[in-house]
py3Dmol code that shows the C-alpha trace and the ligand (Angstrom):
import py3Dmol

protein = """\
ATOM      1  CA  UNK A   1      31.007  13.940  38.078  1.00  0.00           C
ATOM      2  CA  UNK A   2      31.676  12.942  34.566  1.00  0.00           C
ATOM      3  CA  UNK A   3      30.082  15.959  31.484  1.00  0.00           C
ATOM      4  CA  UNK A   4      27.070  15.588  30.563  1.00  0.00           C
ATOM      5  CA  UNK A   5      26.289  15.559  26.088  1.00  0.00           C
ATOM      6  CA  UNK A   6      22.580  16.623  25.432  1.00  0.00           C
ATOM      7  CA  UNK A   7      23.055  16.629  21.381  1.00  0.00           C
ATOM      8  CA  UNK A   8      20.145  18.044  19.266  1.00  0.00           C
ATOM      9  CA  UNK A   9      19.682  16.309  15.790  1.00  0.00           C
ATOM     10  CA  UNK A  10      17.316  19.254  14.209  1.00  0.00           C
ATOM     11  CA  UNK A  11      17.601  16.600  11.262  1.00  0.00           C
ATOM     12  CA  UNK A  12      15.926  18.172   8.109  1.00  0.00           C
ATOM     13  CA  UNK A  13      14.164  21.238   9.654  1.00  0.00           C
ATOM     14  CA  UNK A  14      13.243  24.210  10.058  1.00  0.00           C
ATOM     15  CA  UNK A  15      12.704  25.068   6.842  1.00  0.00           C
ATOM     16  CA  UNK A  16      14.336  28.804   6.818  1.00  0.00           C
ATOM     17  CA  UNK A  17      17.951  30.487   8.614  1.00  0.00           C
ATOM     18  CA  UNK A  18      15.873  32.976  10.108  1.00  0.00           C
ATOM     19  CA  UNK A  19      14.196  30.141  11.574  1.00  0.00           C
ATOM     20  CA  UNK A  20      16.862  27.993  12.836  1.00  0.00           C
ATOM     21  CA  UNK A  21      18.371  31.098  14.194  1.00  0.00           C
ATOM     22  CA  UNK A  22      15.465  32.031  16.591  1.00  0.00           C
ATOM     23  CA  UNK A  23      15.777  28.395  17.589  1.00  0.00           C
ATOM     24  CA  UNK A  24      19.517  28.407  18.536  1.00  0.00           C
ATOM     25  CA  UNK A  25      19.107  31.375  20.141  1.00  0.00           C
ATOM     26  CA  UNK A  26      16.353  30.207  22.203  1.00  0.00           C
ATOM     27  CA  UNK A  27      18.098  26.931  23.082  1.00  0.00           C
ATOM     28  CA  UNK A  28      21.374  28.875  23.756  1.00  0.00           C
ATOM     29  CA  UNK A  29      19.485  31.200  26.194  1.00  0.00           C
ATOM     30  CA  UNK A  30      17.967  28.344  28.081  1.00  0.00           C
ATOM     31  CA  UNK A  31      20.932  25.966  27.932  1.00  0.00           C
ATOM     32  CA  UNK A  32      23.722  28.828  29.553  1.00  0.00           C
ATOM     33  CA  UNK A  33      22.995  28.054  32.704  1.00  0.00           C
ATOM     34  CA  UNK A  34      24.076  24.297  32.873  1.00  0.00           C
ATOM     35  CA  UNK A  35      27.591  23.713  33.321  1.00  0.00           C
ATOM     36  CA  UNK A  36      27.634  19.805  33.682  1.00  0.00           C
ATOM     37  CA  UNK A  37      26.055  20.112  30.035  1.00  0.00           C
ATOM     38  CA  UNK A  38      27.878  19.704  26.519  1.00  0.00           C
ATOM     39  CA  UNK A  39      24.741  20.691  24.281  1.00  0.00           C
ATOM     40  CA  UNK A  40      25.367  20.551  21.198  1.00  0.00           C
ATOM     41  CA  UNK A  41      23.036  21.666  18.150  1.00  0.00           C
ATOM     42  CA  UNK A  42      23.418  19.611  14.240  1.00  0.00           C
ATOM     43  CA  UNK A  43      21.297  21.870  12.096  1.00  0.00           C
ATOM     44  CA  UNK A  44      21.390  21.115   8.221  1.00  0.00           C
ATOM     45  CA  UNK A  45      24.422  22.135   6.575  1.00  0.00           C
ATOM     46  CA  UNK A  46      23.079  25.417   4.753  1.00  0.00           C
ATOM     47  CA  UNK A  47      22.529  26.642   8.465  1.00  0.00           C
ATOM     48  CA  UNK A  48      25.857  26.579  10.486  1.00  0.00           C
ATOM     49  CA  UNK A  49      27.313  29.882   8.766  1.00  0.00           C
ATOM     50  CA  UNK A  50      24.223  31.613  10.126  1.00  0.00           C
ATOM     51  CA  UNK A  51      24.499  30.237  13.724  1.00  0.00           C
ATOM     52  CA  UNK A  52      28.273  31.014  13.930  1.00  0.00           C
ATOM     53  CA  UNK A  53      27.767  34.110  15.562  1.00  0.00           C
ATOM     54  CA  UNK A  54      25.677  32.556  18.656  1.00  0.00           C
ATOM     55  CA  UNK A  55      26.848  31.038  21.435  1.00  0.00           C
ATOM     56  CA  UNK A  56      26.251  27.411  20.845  1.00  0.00           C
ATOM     57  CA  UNK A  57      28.140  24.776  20.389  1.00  0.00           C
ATOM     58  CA  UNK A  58      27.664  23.187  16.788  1.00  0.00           C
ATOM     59  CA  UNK A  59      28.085  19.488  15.402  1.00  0.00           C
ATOM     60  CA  UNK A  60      26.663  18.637  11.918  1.00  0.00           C
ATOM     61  CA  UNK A  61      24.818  15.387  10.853  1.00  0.00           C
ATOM     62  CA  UNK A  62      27.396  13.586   8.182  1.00  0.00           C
ATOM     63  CA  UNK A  63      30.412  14.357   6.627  1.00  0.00           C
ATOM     64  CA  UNK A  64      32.139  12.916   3.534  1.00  0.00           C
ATOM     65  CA  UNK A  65      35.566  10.446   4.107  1.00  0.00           C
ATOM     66  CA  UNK A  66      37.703  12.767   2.135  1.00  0.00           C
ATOM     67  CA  UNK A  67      38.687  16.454   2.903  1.00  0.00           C
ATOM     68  CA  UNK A  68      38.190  18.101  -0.740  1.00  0.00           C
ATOM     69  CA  UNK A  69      37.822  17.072  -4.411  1.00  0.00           C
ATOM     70  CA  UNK A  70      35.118  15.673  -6.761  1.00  0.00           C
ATOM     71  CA  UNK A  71      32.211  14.655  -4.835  1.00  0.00           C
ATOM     72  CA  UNK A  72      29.493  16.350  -6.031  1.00  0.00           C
ATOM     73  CA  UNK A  73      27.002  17.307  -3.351  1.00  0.00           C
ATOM     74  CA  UNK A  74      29.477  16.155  -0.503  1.00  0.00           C
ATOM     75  CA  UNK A  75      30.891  18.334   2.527  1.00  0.00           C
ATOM     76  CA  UNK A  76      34.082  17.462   3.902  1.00  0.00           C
ATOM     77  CA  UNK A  77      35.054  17.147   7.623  1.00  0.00           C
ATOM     78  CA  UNK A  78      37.138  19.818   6.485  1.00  0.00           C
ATOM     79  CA  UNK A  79      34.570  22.357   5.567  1.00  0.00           C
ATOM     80  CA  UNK A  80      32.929  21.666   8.971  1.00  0.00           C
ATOM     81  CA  UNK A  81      35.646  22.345  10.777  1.00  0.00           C
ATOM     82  CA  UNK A  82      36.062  25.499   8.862  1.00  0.00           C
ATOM     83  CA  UNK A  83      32.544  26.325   9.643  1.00  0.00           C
ATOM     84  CA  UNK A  84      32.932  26.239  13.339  1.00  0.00           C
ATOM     85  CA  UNK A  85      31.900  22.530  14.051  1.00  0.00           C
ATOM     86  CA  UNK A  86      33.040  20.623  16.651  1.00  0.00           C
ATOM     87  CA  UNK A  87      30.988  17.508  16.482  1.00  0.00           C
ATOM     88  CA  UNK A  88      29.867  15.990  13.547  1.00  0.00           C
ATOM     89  CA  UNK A  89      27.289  13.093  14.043  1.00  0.00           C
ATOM     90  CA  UNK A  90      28.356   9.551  11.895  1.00  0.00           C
ATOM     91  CA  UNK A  91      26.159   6.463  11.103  1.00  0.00           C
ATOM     92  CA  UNK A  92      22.697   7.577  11.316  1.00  0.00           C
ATOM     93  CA  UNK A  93      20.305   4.860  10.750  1.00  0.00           C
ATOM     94  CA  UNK A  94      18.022   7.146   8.793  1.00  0.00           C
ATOM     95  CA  UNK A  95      21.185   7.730   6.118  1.00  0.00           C
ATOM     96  CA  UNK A  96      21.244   3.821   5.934  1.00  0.00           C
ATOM     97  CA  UNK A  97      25.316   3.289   5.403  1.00  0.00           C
ATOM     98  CA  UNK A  98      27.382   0.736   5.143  1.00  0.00           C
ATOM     99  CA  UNK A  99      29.505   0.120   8.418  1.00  0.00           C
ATOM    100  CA  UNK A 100      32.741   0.775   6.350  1.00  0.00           C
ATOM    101  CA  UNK A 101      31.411   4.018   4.676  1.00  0.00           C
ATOM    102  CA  UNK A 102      31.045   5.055   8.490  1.00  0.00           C
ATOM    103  CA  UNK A 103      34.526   4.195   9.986  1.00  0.00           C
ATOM    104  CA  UNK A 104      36.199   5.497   6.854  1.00  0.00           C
ATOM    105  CA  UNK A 105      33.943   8.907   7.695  1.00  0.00           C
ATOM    106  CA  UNK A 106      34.992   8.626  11.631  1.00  0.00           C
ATOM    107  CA  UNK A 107      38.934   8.643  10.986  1.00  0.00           C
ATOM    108  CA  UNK A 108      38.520  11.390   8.413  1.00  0.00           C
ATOM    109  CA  UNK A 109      36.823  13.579  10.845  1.00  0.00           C
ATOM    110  CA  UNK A 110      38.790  12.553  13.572  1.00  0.00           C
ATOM    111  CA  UNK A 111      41.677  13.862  11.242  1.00  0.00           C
ATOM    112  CA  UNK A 112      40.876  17.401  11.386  1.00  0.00           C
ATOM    113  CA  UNK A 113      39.695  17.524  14.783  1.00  0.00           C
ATOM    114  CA  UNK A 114      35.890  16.994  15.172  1.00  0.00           C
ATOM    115  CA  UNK A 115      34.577  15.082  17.355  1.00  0.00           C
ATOM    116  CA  UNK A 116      32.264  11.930  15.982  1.00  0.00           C
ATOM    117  CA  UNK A 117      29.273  10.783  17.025  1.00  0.00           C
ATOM    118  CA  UNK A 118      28.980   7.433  16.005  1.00  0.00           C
ATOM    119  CA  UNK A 119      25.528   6.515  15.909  1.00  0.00           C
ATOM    120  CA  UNK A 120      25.111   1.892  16.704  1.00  0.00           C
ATOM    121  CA  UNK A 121      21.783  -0.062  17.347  1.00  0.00           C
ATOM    122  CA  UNK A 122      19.682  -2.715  16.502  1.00  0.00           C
ATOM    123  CA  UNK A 123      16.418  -3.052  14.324  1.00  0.00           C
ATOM    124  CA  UNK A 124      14.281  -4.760  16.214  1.00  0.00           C
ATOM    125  CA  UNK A 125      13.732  -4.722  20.468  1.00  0.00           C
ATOM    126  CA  UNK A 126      14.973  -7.689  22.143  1.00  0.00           C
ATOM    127  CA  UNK A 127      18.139  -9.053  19.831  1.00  0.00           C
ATOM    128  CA  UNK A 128      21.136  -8.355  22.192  1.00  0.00           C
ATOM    129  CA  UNK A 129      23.144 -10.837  19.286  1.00  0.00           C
ATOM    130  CA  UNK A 130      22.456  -8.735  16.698  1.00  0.00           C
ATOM    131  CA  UNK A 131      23.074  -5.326  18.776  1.00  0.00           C
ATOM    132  CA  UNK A 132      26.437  -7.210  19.643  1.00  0.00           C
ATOM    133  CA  UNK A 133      27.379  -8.019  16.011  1.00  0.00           C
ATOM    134  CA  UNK A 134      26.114  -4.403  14.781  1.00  0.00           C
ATOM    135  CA  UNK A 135      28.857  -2.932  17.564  1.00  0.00           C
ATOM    136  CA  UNK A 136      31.513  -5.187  15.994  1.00  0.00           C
ATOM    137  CA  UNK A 137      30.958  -4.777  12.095  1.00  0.00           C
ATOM    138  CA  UNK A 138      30.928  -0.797  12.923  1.00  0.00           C
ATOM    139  CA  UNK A 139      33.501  -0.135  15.357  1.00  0.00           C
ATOM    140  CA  UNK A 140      35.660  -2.543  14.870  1.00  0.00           C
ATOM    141  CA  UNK A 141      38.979  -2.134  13.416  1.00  0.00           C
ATOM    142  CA  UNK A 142      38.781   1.655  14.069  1.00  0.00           C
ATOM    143  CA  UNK A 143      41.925   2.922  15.684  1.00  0.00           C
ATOM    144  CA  UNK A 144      41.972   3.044  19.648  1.00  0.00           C
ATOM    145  CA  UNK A 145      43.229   6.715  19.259  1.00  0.00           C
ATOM    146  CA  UNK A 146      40.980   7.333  17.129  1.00  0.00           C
ATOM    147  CA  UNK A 147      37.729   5.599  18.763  1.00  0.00           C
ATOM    148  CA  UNK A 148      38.864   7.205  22.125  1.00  0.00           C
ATOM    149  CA  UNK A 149      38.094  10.363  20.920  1.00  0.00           C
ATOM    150  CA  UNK A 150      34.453  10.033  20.208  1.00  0.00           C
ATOM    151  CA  UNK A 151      31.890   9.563  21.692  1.00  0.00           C
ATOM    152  CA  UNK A 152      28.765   6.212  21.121  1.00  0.00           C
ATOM    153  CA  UNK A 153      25.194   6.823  20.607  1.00  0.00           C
ATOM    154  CA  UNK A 154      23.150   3.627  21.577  1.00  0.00           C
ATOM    155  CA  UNK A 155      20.331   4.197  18.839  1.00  0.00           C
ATOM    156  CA  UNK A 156      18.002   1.443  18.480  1.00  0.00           C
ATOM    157  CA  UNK A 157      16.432   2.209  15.155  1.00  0.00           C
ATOM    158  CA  UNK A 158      12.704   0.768  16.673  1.00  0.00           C
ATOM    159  CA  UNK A 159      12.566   3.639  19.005  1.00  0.00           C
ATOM    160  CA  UNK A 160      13.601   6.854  17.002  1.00  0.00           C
ATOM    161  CA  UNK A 161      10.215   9.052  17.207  1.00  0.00           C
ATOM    162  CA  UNK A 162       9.114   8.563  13.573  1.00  0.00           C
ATOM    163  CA  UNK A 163       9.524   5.122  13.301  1.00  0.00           C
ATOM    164  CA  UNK A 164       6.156   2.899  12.879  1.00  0.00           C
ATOM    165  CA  UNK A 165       6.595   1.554  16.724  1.00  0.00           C
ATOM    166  CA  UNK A 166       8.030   4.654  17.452  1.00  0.00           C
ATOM    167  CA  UNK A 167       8.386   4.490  20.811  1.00  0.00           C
ATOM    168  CA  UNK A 168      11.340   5.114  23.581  1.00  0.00           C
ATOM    169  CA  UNK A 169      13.394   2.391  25.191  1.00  0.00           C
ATOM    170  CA  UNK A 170      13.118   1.046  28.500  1.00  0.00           C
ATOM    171  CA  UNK A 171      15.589   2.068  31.391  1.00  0.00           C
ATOM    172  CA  UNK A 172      16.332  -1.942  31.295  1.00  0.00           C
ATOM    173  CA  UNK A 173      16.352  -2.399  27.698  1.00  0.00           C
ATOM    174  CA  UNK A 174      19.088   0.742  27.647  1.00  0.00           C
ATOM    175  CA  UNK A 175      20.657  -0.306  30.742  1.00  0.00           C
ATOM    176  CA  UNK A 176      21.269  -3.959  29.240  1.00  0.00           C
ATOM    177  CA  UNK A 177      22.688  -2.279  25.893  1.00  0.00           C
ATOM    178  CA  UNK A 178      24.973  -0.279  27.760  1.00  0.00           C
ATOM    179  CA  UNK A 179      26.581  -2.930  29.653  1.00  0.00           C
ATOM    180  CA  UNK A 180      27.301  -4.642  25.738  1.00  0.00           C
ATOM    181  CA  UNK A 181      29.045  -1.164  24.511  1.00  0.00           C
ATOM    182  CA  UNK A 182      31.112  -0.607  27.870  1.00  0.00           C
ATOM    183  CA  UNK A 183      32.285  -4.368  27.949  1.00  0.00           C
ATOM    184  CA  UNK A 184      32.996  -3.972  23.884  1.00  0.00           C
ATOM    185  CA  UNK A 185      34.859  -1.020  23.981  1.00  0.00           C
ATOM    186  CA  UNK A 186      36.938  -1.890  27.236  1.00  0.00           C
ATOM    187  CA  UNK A 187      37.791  -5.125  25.029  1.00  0.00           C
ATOM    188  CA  UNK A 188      38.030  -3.021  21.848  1.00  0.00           C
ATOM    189  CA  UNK A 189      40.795  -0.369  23.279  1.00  0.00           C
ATOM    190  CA  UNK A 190      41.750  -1.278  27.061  1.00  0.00           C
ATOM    191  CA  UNK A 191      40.044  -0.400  30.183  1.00  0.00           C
ATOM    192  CA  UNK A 192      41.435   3.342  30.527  1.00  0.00           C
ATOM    193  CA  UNK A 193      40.484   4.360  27.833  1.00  0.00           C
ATOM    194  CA  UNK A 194      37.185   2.710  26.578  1.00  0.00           C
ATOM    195  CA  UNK A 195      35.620   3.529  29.943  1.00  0.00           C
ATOM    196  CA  UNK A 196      36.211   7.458  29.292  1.00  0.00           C
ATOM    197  CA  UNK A 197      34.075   6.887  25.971  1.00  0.00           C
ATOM    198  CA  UNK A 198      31.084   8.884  26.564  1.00  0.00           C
ATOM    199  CA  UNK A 199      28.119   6.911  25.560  1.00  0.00           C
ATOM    200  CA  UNK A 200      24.702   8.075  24.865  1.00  0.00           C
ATOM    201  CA  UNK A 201      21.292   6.732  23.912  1.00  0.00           C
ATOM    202  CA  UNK A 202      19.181   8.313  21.258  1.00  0.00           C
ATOM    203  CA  UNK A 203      15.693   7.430  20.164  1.00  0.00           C
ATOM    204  CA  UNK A 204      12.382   9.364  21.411  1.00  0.00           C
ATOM    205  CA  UNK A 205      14.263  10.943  24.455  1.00  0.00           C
ATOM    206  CA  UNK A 206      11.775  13.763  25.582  1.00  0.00           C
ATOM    207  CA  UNK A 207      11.772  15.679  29.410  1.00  0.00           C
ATOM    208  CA  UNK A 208       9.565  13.090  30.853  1.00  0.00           C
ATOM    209  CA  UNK A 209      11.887  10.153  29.562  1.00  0.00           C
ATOM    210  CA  UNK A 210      14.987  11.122  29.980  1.00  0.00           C
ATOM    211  CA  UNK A 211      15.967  10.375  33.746  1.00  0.00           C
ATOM    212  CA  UNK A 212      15.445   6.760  33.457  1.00  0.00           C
ATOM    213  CA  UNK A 213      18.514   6.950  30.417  1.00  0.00           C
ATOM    214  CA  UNK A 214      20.468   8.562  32.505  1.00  0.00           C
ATOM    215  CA  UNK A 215      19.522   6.014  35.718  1.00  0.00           C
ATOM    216  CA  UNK A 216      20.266   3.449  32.706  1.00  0.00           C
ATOM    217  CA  UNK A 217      24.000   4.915  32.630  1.00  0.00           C
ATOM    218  CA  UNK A 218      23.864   7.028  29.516  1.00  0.00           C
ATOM    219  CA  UNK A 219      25.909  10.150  29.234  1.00  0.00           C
ATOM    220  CA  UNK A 220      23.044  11.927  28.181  1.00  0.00           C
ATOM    221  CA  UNK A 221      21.464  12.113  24.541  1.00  0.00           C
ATOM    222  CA  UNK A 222      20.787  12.276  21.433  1.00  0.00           C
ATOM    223  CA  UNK A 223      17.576  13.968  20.749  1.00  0.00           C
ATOM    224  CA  UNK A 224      15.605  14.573  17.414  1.00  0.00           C
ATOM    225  CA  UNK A 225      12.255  15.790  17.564  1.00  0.00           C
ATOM    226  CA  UNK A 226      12.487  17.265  21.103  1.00  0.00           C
ATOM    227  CA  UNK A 227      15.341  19.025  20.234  1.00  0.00           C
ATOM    228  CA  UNK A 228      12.931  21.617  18.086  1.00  0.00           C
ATOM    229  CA  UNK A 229      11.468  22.566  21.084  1.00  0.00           C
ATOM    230  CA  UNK A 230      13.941  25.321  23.671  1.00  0.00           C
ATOM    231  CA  UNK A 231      11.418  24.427  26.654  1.00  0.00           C
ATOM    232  CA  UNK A 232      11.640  20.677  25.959  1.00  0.00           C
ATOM    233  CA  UNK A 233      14.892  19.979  25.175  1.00  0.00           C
ATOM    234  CA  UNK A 234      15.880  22.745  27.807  1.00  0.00           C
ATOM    235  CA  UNK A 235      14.568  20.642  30.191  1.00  0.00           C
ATOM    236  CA  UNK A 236      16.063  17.607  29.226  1.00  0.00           C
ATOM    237  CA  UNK A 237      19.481  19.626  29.390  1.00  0.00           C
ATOM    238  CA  UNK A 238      17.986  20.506  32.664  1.00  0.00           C
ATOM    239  CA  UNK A 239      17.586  17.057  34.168  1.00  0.00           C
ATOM    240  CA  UNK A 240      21.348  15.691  32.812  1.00  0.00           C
ATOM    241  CA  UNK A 241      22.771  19.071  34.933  1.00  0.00           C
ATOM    242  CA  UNK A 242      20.927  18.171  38.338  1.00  0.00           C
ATOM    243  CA  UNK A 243      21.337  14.646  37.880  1.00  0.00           C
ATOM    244  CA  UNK A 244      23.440  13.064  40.628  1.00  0.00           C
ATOM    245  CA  UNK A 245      23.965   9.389  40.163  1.00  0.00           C
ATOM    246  CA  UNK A 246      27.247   9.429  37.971  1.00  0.00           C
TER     247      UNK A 246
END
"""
ligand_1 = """\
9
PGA
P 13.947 11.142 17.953
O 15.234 11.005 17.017
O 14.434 11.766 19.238
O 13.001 12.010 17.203
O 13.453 9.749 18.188
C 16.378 10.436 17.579
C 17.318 9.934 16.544
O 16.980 9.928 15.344
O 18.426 9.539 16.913
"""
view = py3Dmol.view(width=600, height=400)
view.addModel(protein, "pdb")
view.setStyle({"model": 0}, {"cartoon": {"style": "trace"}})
view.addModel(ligand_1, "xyz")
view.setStyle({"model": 1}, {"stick": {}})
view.zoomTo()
view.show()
């Protein structure tokens, strides 16, 4: 049975460290339990010192594509690493980047040993040409040794939570998606290696949702607003440890 990612995006929130430490800890205490289950928490930056002392794994939610120097405001895949980060998610639609901004950030994380998310999808439902050409123009070009040690997020920008539409994927629209990242990748970097890419889908995942992504093939999620909730997205990291089909 292959690991399972649940990955919470807390995104800009809570608003305090005391805060997002009650949270952690809460999530840490429910999530223990599942095995199966890489869960992974991306707080804001100001935030990961204070949760170093928990349990929990920790990925932040950009990184700059150089390691130190003048970039005022930046953090450097560097600094995360030094601040007990694993993961770091790359490519957000809400940070609206250019594809090369985002595989310059990828190899530059990748570099000191985190582990990128890189976040790929389409605007609007039902374009399977543009979802195609937005997998090319961003992973593309991007090292096989490099690319085969991340891991995809199918994010379809029309279903994140606080979009106007707003609403969550189908299992077929996901299930159709996924079949256009394993055949790209398996074309991008050979068949051994592109099909141990985890790939994940992210966009209004909640516990009532989130069996028919993983029936759709995803290896597991990437959850915003659920992920602010321990019993919610417990539950989702619930469902990806007792699920079977994989
Ligand atoms: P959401 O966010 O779960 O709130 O839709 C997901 C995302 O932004 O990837």
């Amino acid at each position: 049975m292959k690991q399972m990612f649940c990955v919470g995006n807390w995104k800009m929130n809570p608003s305090t460290a005391r805060d997002a430490f009650r949270l952690a800890e809460a999530i840490a205490e429910k999530t223990k339990v599942y095995t199966r289950v890489t869960t992974v928490l991306c707080p804001p930056f100001p935030f990961l010192a204070h949760l170093s002392s928990l349990s929990v794994t920790l990925g932040a939610q950009d990184c700059h594509t150089e390691q130190k120097g003048a970039f005022t405001g930046e953090v450097s895949p560097a600094m995360l690493k030094d601040q007990g980060c694993r993961y770091v998610v790359l490519g957000h639609s809400e940070r609206g980047e250019t594809d090369q901004m985002v595989k310059e950030k990828v190899r530059a994380a990748v570099r000191v040993g985190l582990v990128p998310i890189i976040c790929v999808g389409e605007e609007k439902p039902g374009t399977p040409d543009v979802l195609q050409e937005r997998l090319r123009l961003r992973l593309e070009g991007i090292p096989a040794q490099t690319l085969s040690k991340s891991i995809i997020v199918y994010e379809p920008v029309w279903a994140i939570s606080t979009t106007k539409e707003g609403r969550g994927a189908s299992e077929k629209d996901v299930s159709s998606a996924l079949l256009l990242f394993h055949s790209f990748l398996e074309e991008e970097v050979g068949q051994r290696l592109g099909s141990a890419i985890p790939i994940l889908y992210g966009g209004s995942v909640n516990e009532k949702n989130i069996l028919s992504f993983l029936r759709a093939g995803a290896q597991g999620a990437l959850v915003g607003g659920a992920s602010l909730s321990p019993k919610e997205f417990g539950s989702i990291a619930s469902s990806m440890q007792l699920y079977e089909h994989i």
